[in-house]
Each structure stands twice: as structure tokens, then as C-alpha cells.
C-alpha positions as CSV (number, residue, x, y, z in Angstrom):
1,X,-19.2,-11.4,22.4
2,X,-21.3,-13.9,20.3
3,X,-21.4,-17.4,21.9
4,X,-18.7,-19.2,20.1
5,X,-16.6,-16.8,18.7
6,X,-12.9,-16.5,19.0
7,X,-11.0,-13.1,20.3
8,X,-8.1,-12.1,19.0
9,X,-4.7,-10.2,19.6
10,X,-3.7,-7.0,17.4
11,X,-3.7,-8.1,14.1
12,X,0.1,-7.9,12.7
13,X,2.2,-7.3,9.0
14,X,3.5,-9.9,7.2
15,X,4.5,-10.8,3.9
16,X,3.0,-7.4,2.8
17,X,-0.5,-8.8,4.5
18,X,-2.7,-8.1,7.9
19,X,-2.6,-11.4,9.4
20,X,-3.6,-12.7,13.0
21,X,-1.1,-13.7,15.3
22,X,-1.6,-17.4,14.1
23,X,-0.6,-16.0,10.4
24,X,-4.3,-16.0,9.0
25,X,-4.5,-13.9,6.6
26,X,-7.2,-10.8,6.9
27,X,-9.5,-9.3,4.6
28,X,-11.4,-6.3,4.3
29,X,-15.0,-5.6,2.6
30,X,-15.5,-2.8,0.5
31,X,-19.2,-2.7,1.2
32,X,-18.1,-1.4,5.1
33,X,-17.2,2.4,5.1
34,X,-14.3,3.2,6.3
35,X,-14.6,5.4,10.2
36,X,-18.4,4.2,10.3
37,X,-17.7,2.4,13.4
38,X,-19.9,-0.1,11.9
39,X,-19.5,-3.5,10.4
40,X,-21.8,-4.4,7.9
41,X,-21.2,-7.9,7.1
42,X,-23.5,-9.9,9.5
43,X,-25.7,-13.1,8.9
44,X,-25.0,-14.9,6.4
45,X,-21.9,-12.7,5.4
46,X,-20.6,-13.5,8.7
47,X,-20.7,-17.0,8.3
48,X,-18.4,-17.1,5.5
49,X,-16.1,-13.8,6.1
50,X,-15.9,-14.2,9.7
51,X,-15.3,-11.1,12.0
52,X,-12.0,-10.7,13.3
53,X,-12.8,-10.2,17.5
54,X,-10.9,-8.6,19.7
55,X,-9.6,-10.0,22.6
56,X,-11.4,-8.4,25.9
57,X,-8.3,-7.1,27.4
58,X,-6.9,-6.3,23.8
59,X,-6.3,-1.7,23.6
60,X,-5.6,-0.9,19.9
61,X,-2.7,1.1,18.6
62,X,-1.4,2.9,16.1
63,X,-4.2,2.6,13.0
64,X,-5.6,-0.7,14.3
65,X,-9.1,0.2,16.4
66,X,-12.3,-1.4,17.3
67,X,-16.0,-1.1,15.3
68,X,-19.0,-2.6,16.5
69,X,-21.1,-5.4,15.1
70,X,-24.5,-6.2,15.6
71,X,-24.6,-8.6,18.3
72,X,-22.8,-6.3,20.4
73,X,-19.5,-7.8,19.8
74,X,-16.2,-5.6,18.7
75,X,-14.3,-6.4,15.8
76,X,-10.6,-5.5,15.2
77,X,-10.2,-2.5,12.2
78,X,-7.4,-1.1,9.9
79,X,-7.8,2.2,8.7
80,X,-11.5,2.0,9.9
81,X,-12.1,-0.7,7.9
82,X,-13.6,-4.3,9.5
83,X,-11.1,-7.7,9.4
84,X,-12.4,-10.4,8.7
85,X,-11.1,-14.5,8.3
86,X,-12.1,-15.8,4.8
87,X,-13.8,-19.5,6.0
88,X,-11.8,-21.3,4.0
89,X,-8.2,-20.2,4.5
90,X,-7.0,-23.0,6.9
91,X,-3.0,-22.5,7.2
92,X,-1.3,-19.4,7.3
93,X,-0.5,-17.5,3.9
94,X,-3.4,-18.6,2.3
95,X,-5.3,-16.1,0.7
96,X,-8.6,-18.0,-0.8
97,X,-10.8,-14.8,-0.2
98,X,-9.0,-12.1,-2.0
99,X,-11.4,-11.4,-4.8
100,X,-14.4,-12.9,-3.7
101,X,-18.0,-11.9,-4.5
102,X,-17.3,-10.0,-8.1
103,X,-14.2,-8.5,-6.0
104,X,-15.6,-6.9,-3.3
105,X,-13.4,-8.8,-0.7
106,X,-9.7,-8.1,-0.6
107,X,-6.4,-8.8,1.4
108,X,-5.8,-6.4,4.4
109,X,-3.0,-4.7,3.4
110,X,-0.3,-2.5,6.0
């Protein structure tokens, strides 16, 4: 896991959005494709979408699985596709980074 980063729990539904446990909201990047096993959003990107980690004892279910990233570290998917936090979204229910970069960055969705 890359020093500093934050693991996470199964991300969950609500209010029609993925969210972490903590009711972040979660976004996905349409430049990552789908079942690559890949995510392609690394420095910079990362530093302002950031991954969503998974927790080390964490065993996906259901259409939640894990991708790799770069440094080695896994990152919680939906459909195949990478979560990520937008930087900005402090309180849960915000959704600042839906839309983002000419709208290539949208709210997970169940």
C-alpha cells in the first residue's frame, strides 16, 4: 500500500450513489476500462481523484472487486471500474467531482 494512504471497507449504496462507509461519495473515470484490472489514474491524477484502497483483510462481493495500481497497491472497483474520492468532497453527500475534466469523471452509481 502507498505510505499514507487510507484502506477502506466495501464501498456501499446510498442515495442512488457508491459511497464509503463514512458516506463519501465515489467516482469513477471513464479513461480506466472496465475488467482491465488496471487503474489508470496515477500521479498527478491521483492526487486529486484519489484511489479508493482496500482494506487488507477486506474480500469483495457481489460486483465490488479489486484492480491494481501502480505502486502495488489495490483499489476497490464496481463493475470493473476504479473508485476514487474526489479531493475536495469533505462531508458526506457531496458530489464536487461529478463532471470534472470536460466530464470524464462521474458519480459511482449501484
Amino acid at each position: 500500500m502507498a505510505v499514507g494512504a487510507t484502506a477502506w471497507a466495501q464501498p456501499e449504496p446510498r442515495d442512488g450513489r457508491l459511497v464509503s462507509p463514512q458516506g463519501l461519495t465515489l467516482y469513477t473515470f471513464d479513461n480506466d476500462v472496465a475488467g482491465s484490472g488496471r487503474s489508470v489514474c496515477n500521479p498527478p491524477c491521483s492526487g486529486i481523484f484519489r484511489p479508493y484502497l482496500l482494506d487488507p483483510g477486506a474480500r469483495p462481493k457481489g460486483e465490488f472487486s479489486a484492480v491494481g495500481r501502480d505502486d502495488g497497491s489495490l483499489q476497490w472497483a464496481f463493475k470493473g471500474k476504479p473508485l476514487y474520492f474526489w479531493y475536495d468532497d469533505k462531508k458526506p453527500g457531496q458530489t464536487g467531482g461529478d463532471g470534472m475534466n470536460r466530464n470524464i469523471w462521474h458519480v459511482a452509481r449501484p
